[in-house]
C-alpha positions in Angstrom: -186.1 156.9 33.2 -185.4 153.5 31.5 -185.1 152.5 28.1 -188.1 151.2 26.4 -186.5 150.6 23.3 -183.4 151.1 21.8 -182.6 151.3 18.1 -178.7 151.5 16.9 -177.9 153.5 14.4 -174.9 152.5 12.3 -172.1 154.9 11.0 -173.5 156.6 7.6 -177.0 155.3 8.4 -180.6 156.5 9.4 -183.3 155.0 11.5 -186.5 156.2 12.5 -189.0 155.2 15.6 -192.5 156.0 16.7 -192.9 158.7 19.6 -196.5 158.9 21.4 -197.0 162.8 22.9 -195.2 162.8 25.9 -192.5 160.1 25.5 -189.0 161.1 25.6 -186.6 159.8 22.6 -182.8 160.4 23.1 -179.7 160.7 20.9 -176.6 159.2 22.3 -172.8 159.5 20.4 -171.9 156.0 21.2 -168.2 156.4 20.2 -168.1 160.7 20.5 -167.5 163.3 18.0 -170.5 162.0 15.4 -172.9 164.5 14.2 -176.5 163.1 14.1 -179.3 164.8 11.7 -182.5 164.8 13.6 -186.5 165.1 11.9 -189.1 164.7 13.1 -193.2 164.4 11.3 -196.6 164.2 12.8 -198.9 161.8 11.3 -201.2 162.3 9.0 -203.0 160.6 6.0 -201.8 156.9 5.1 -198.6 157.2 3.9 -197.7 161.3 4.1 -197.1 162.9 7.2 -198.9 166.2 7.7 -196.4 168.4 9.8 -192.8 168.2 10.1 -190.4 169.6 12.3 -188.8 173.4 11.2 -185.5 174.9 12.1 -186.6 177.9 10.1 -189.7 178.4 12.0 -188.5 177.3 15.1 -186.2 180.2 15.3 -188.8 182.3 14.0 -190.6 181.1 17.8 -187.9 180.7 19.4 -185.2 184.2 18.4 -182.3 181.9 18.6 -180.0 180.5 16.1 -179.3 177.4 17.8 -181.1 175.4 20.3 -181.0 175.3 24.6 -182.3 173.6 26.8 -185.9 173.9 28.0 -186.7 174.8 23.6 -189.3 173.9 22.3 -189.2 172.5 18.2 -192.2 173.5 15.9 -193.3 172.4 12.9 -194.0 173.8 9.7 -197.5 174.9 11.0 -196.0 176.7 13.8 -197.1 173.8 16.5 -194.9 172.3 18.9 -193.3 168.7 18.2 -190.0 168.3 20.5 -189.2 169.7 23.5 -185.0 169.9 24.4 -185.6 168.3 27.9 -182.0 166.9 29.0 -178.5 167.3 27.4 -175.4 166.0 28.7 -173.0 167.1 26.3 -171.1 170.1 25.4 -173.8 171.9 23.8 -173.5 172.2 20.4 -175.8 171.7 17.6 -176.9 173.5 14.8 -180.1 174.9 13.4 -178.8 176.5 10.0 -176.5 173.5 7.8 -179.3 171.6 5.5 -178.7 167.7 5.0 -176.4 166.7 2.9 -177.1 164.7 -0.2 -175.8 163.5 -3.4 -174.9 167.5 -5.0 -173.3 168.4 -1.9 -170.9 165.0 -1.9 -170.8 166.0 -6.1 -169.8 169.9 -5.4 -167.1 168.3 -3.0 -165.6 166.3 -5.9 -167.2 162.7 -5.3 -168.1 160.7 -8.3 -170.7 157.9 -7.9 -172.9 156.5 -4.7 -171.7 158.2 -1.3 -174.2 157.7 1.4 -176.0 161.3 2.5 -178.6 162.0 5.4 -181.1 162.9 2.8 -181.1 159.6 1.5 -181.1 158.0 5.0 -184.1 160.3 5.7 -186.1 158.8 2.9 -184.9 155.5 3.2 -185.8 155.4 7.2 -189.6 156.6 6.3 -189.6 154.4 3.6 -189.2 151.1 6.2 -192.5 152.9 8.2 -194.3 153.3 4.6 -193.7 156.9 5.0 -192.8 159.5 2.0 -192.0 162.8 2.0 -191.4 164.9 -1.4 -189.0 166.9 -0.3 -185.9 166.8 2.8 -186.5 169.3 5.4 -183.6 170.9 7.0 -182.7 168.9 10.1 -181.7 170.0 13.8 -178.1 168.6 13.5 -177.2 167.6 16.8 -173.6 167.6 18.3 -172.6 169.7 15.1 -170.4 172.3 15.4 -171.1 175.3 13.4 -170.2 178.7 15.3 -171.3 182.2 13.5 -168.3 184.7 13.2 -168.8 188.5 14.0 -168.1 189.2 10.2 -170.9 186.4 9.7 -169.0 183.6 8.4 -169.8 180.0 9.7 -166.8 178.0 10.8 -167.2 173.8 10.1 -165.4 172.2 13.5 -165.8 168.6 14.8 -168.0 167.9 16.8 -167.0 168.3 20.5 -169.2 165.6 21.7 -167.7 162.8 23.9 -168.7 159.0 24.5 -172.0 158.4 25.4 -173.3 162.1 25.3 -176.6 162.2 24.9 -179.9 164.6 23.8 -183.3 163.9 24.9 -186.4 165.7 23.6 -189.9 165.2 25.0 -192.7 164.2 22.4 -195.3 167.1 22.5 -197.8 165.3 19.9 -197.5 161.8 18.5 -194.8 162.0 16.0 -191.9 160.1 13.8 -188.0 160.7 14.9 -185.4 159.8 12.4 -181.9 160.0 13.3 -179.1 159.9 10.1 -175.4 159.5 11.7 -173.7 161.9 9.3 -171.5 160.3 6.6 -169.6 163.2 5.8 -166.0 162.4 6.1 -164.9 165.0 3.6 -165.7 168.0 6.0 -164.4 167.5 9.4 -167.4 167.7 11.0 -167.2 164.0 12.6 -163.7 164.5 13.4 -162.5 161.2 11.4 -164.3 158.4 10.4 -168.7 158.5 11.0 -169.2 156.2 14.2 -173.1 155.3 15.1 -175.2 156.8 17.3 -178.2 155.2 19.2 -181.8 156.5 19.5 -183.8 155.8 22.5 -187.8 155.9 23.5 -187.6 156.0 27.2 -189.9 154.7 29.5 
């Protein structure tokens, strides 16, 4: 497949691009090792989408705590939006770790402005004269989190190398944003946030 369009995402930024049903959109770690927090909404009246992608219900569907290939991705009305079609990288990404946003960066001693994928979320929507009231939890892609036996989650950087990439498959017309993670004060990114790219293939 080619690339119809491709939209670069910087380091600590979000951007969000149209998906018709049956498109494929794919994630690439331009520089390796960068987490990338993926939503996804289905149209609905002017202005407010009427579904959006679920992690929680999607392992309700799906009996999995983290994604494979072949998944499919529902929404919050239990309808398929994504379908995990292609990976090339090592494999991990996480279903269970919400977005950050301006508490978590507080709770981890930050004082001011620090950029969160929450506010990337709503600022990408914002350019499409989309708004949400709320941030759902993302599918955080090349994110590390593995589950102990005793049930504790362990943060590790993300084992993604240059130009690994995701691709899902567009089961209904739908919005994709993509945040590359800003947090640089758990080492999730393994260093300094590096952009990612998003891609509608052809």
């Amino acid at each position: 497949m080619t690339i119809e369009r491709r939209t670069v995402v910087p380091a600590r930024e979000g951007r969000a691009v149209r998906v018709a049903a049956g498109q494929r959109v794919r994630v690439v770690d331009l520089e390796g090792g960068q987490v990338g927090d993926v939503f996804a909404f289905v149209p609905g009246a002017p202005g407010t989408p009427a579904e959006h992608l679920s992690a929680a219900h999607t392992r309700a569907t799906t009996d999995r705590l983290f994604p494979t290939l072949g998944q499919r991705f529902v929404t919050d009305h239990r309808r398929p939006i994504l379908t995990l079609v292609s990976d090339t990288s090592p494999g991990w990404h996480d279903m269970l770790i919400p977005a950050c946003d301006p508490a978590r960066y507080a709770a981890l001693g930050v004082e001011g402005f620090h950029a969160s994928c929450a506010d990337n979320l709503h600022r990408a929507l914002a350019g499409m004269k989309l708004s949400v009231p709320f941030t759902p939890q993302p599918v955080n892609v090349f994110m590390r989190i593995p589950v102990e036996e005793d049930g504790l989650l362990r943060w590790l950087p993300a084992a993604s190398r240059p130009g690994d990439a995701i691709t899902f498959r567009a089961e209904t017309d739908c919005v994709v944003v993509v945040s590359a993670c800003p947090q640089d004060l758990v080492d999730i990114n393994g260093g300094e946030p590096t952009p990612l790219a998003l891609d509608v293939l052809a």
